[in-house]
C-alpha positions as CSV (number, residue, x, y, z in Angstrom):
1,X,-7.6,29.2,21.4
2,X,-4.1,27.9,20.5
3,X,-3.8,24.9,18.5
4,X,-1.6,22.2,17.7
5,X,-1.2,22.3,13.9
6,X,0.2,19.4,12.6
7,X,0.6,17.6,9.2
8,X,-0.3,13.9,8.7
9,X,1.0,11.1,6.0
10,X,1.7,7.5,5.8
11,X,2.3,4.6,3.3
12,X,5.2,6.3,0.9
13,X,6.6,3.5,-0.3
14,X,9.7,4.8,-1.8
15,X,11.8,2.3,-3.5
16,X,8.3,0.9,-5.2
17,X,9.1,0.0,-8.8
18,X,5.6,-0.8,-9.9
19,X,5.1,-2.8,-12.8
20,X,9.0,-2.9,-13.9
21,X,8.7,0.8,-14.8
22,X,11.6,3.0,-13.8
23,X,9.3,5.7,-13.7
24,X,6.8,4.6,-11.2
25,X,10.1,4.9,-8.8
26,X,10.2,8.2,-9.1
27,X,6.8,8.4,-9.1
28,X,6.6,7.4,-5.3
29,X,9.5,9.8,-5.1
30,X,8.0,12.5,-6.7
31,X,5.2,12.3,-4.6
32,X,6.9,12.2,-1.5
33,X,8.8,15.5,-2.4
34,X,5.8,17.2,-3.2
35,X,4.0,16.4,0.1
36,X,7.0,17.4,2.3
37,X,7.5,20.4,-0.2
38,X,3.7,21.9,1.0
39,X,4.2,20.5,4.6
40,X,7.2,23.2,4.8
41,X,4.8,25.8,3.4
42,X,2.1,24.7,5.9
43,X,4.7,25.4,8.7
44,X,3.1,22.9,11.1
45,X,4.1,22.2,14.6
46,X,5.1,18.7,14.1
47,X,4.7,15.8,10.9
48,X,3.5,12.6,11.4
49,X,4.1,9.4,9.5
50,X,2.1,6.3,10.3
51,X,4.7,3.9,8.9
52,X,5.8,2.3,5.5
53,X,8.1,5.3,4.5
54,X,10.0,2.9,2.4
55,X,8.6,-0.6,0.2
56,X,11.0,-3.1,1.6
57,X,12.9,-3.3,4.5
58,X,16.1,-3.9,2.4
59,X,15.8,-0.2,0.8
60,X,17.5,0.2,-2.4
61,X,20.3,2.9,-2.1
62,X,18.5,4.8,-4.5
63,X,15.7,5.6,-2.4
64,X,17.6,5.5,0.5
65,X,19.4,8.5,-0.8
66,X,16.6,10.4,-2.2
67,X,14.9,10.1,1.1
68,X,17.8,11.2,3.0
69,X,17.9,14.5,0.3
70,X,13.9,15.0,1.0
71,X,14.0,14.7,4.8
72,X,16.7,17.2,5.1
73,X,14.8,20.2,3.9
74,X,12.1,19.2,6.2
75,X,14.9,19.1,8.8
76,X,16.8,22.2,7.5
77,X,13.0,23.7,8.0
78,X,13.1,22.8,12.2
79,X,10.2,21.1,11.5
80,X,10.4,17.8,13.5
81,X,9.0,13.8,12.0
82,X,7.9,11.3,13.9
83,X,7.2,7.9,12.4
84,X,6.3,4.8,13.3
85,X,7.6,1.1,11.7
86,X,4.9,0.0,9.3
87,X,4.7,-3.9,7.7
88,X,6.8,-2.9,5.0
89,X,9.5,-1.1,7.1
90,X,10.1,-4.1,9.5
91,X,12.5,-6.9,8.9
92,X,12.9,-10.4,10.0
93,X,12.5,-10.4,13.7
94,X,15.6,-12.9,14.3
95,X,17.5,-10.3,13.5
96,X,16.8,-8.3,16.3
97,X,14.0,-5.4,15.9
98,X,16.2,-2.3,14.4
99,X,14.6,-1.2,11.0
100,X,16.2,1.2,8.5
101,X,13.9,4.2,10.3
102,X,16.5,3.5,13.1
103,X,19.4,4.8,10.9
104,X,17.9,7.8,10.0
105,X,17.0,8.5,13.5
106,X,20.6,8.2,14.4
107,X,21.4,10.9,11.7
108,X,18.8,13.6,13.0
109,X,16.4,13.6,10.7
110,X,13.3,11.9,12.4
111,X,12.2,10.0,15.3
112,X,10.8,6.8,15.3
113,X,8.1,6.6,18.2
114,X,7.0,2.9,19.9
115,X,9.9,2.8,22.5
116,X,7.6,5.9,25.0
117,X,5.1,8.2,24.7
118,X,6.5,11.5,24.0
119,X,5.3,14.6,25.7
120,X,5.8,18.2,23.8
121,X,5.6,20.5,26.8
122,X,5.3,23.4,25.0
123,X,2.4,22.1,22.9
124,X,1.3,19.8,25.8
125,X,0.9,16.9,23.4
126,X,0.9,13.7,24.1
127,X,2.0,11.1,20.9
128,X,1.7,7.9,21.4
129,X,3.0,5.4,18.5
130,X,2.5,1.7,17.7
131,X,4.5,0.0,15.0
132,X,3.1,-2.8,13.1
133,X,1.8,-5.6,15.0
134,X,0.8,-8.9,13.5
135,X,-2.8,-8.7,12.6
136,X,-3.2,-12.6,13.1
137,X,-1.5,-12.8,17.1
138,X,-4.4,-12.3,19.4
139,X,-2.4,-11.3,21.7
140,X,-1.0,-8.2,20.1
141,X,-5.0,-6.9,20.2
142,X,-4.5,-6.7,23.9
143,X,-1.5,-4.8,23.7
144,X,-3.1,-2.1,21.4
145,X,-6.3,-1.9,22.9
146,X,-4.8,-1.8,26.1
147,X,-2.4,1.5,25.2
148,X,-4.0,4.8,27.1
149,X,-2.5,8.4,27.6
150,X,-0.3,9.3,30.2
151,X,-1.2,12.7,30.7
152,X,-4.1,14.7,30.6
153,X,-2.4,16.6,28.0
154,X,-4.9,19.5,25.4
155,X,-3.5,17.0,22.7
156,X,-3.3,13.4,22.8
157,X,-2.6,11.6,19.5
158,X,-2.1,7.6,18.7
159,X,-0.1,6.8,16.1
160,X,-0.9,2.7,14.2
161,X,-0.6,0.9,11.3
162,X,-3.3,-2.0,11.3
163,X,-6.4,-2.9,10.0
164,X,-9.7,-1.6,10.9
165,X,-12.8,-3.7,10.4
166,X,-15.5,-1.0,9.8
167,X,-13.6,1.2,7.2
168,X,-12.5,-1.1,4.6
169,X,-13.7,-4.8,3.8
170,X,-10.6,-7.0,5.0
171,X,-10.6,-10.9,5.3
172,X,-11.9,-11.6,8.7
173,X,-8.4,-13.0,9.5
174,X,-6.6,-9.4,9.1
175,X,-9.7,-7.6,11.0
176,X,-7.6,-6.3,14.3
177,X,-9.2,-3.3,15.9
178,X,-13.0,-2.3,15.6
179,X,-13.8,1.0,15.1
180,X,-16.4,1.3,17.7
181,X,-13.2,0.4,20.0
182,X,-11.3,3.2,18.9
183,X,-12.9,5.8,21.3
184,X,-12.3,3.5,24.5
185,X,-8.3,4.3,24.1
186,X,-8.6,8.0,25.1
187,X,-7.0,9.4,22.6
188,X,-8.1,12.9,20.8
189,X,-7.0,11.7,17.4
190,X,-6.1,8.2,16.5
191,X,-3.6,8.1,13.0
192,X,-3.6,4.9,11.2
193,X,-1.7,4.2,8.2
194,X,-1.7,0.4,6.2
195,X,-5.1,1.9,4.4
196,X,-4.2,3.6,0.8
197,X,-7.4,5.0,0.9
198,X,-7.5,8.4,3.1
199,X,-10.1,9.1,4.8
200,X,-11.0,11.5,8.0
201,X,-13.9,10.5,10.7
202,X,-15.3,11.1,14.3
203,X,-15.9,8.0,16.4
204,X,-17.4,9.2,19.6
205,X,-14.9,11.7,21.0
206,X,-12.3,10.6,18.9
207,X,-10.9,12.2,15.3
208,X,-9.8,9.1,13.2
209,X,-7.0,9.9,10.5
210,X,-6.2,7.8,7.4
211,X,-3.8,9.4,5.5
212,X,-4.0,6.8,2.4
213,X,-1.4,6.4,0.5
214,X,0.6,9.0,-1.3
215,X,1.0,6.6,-4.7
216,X,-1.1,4.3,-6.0
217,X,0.4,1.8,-4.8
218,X,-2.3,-0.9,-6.4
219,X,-3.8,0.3,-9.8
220,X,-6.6,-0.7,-8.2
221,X,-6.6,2.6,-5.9
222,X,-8.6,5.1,-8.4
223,X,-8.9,7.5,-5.1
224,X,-7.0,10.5,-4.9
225,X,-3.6,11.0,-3.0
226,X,-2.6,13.1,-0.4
227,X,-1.5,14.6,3.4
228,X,-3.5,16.3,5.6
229,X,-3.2,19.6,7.7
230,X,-4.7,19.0,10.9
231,X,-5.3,21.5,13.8
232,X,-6.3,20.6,17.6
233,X,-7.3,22.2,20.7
234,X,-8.5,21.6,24.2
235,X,-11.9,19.7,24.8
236,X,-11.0,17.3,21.7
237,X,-11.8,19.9,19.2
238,X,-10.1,18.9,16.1
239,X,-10.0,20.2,12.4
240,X,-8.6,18.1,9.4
241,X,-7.9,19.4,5.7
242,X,-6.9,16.9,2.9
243,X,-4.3,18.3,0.7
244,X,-4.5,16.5,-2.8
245,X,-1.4,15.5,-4.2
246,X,-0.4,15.6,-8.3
247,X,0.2,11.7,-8.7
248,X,0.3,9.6,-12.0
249,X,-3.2,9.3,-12.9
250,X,-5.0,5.7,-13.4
251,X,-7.6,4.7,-15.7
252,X,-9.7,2.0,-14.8
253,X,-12.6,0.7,-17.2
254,X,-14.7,-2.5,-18.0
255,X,-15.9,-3.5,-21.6
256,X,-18.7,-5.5,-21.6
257,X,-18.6,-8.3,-24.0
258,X,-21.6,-10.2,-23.3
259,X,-22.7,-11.7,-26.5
260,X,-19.6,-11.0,-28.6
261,X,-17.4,-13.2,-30.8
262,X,-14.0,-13.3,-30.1
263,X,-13.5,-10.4,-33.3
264,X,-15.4,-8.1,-32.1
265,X,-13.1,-7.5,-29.0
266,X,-10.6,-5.7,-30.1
267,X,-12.1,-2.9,-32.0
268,X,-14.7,-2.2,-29.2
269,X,-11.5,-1.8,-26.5
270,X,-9.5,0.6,-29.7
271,X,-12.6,2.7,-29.3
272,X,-12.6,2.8,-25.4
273,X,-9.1,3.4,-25.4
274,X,-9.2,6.4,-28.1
275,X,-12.2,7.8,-26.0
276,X,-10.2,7.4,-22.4
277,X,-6.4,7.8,-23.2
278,X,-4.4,10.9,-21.1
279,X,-0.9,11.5,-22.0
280,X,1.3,9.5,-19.4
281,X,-1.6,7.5,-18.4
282,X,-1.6,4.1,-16.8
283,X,-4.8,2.2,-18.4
284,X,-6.3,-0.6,-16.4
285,X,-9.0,-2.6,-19.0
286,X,-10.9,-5.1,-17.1
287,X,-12.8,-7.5,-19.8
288,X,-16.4,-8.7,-18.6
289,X,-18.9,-10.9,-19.7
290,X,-19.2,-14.4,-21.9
291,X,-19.0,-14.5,-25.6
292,X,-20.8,-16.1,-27.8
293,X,-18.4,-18.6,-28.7
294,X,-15.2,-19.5,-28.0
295,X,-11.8,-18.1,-29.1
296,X,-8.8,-16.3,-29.3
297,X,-8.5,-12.9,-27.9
298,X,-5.2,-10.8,-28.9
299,X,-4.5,-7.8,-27.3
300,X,-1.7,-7.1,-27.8
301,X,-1.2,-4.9,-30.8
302,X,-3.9,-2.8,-28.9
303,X,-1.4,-2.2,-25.7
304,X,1.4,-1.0,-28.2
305,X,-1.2,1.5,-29.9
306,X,-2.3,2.9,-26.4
307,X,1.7,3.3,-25.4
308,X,2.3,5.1,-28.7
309,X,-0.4,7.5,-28.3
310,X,1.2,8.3,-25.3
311,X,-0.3,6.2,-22.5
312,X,3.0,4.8,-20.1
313,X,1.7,1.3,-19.2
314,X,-1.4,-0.6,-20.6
315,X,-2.8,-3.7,-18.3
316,X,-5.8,-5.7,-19.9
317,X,-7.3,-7.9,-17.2
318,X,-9.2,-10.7,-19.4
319,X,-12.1,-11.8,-17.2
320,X,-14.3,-13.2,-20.3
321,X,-16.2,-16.8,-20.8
322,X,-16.5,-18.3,-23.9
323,X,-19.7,-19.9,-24.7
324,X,-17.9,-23.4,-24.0
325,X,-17.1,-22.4,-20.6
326,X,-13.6,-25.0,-20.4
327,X,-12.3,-25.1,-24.3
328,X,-9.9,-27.4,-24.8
329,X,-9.4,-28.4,-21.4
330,X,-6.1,-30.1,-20.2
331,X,-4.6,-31.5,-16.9
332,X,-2.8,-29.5,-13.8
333,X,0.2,-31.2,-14.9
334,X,0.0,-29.6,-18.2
335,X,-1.4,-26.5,-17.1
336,X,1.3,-25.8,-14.2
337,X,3.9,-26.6,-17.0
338,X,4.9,-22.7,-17.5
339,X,2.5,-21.5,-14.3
340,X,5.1,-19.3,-12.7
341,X,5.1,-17.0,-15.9
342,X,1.2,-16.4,-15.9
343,X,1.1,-16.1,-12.0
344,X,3.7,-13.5,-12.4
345,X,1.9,-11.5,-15.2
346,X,-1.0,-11.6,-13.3
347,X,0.7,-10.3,-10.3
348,X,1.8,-7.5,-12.3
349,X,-1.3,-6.7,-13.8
350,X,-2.5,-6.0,-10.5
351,X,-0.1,-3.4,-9.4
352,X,2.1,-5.7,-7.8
353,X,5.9,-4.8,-8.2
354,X,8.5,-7.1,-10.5
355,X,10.4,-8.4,-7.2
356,X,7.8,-9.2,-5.3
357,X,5.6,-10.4,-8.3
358,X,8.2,-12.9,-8.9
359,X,8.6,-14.1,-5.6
360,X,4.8,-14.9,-5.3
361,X,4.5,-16.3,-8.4
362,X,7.6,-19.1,-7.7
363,X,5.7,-19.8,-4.2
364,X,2.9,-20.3,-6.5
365,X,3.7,-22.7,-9.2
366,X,5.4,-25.0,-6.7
367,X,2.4,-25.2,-4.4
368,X,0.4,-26.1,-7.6
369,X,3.4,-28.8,-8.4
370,X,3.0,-30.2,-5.2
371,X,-0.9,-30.5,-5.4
372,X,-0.4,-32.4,-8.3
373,X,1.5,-34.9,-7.4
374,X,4.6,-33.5,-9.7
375,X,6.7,-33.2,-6.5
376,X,6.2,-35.5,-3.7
377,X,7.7,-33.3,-0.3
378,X,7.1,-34.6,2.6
379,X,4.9,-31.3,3.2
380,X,3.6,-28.5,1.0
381,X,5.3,-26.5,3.5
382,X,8.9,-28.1,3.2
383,X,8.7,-27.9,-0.4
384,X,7.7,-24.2,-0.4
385,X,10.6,-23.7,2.0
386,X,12.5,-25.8,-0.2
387,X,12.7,-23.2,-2.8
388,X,12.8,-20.8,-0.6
389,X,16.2,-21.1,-0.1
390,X,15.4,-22.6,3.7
391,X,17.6,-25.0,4.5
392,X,16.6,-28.4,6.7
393,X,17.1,-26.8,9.9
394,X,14.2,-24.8,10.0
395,X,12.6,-26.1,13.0
């Protein structure tokens, strides 16, 4: 039987500075590289991407240029991409609809699918791709669920990047297709990026891909990173191999501190971080529980130690209740006082990068001023906007 051998990847995210670290750039870089570097040893038929090759719509040159340097020895290899827009790639729409994925397309080293389905005759596959569609529109459900092959081709792939209630928990306003409504398109193999976590599945007659991402691109993703080989034949028959890619490994642990004082804290997280630590590590501590009494924690002689014995970023997320639940209490008004700075830390601590850590956390703190009567807009909204930098004529 002759089969369509393809590679499959999504959610790259080059131009991701995560946590202010130089090196998580070329992290995501380096990741990239490596996947397109055992794609060309693969020597597949075709690659697809299902969207978010880059972090931000404005791309930083520097990405922008190692991109350009990566995609040509996949071109230099004749092996053709075809990628689709994904939330990150796509720009303000009163622009006009051209992302950055355009440009490249224009210099020959991918193809962006959405504007027709594309027929391979001499594969006879059909692909099919979607870019990101607003999760919260109803009416951009009806456009994907209403998308079906053209051709009774031996492959027909669908190329998204959306949500999918019944493979990870999302808010029940970013739920936008249903699994069980994935087989209903027609489609042999259905590729969805926008989910980090990879992940390969049949739904009726139908192979569902999730590439993940190829960088942790929260700390919270502890799963592994990769691509996938995938081969197809006639009658649906479908075969998909994760490849596992070398990324920056992330530790995540929780220290129980039920019953504690406020001393005993920091030598019980020395001793998990001497038990834990890998060279070049990033260490994600999550403190649990409620002490005993209340009191101050410092931690942070313990996040120089763990850098100096060679871990490259230390996060301590401090969850903990002191035995007077509200010590020392004081007013939103005092409390929003330096808000934006702890909004922003926390932001960071989550795997959020500096840019957009800082925007959040401005949008934050105001919204707090506002609620507390500090500022007196006529709306939350116009306030937000506001400081924004959007001017009066919004409407």
């Amino acid at each position: 039987m002759n089969m369509v051998r393809f590679a499959v990847l999504s959610d790259t995210h080059l131009g991701c500075v995560q946590l202010g670290l130089t090196q998580r750039f070329y992290d995501f870089i380096n990741a990239f590289d490596e996947a397109i570097s055992k794609i060309i040893d693969y020597k597949p038929d075709f690659v697809i991407h299902a969207g978010d090759l880059f972090d931000r719509a404005e791309v930083m040159p520097q990405a922008e240029a190692k991109a350009v340097a990566i995609l040509k020895k996949l071109a230099d290899a004749g092996i053709p991409l075809y990628i689709i827009a994904g939330n990150h790639d796509l720009g303000p729409s009163r622009y006009g609809t051209e992302t950055r994925l355009d440009a490249f397309e224009m210099a020959g080293l991918l193809k962006v699918l959405g504007k027709e389905h594309l027929y391979i005759e001499e594969l006879d596959t059909e692909i099919v791709g979607i870019p990101y569609l607003n999760e919260r529109l109803v009416e951009n459900r009806k456009v994907l669920l209403s998308v079906r092959p053209k051709r009774n081709a031996k492959c027909k792939i669908l190329v998204i990047h959306q949500a999918i209630k019944g493979v990870i928990n999302f808010q029940p306003s970013d739920v936008f297709v249903d699994l069980g409504e994935i087989p209903a398109l027609g489609f042999d193999v259905v590729v969805s990026g926008h989910i980090h976590a990879p992940l390969a599945r049949n739904v009726g007659n139908t192979t569902l891909i999730i590439p993940g991402s190829t960088e942790r691109w929260s700390l919270d993703e502890l799963e592994d990173k990769g691509i996938w080989f995938v081969e197809a034949g006639a009658n649906g028959h479908v075969k998909a191999q994760f490849v596992k890619l070398n990324v920056r490994p992330v530790l995540h642990f929780e220290v129980d501190c039920t019953g504690l004082a406020p001393k005993d804290i920091a030598p019980m997280v020395k001793d998990k971080i001497n038990e834990k630590i890998i060279p070049g590590a990033i260490l994600r501590i999550v403190l649990t529980g409620k002490l005993r009494e209340p009191g101050t924690v410092d931690l942070d002689d313990l996040e120089k130690q763990a850098i100096k014995r060679g871990a490259l970023d230390v996060k301590i997320v401090n969850t903990l209740q002191s035995g007077d639940l509200f010590p020392g209490a004081v007013s939103i008004e005092e409390v929003s006082k330096d808000l934006s700075a702890f909004f922003k830390s926390c932001l960071v601590g989550l795997g959020y990068n500096e840019d957009v850590a800082t925007r959040r956390a401005t949008l934050m703190d105001y919204l707090v001023g506002a609620l507390s009567g500090k500022e007196k807009p006529e709306t939350i909204l116009d306030l937000l906007l506001k400081k924004m930098g959007v001017g009066e004529g919004w409407k």
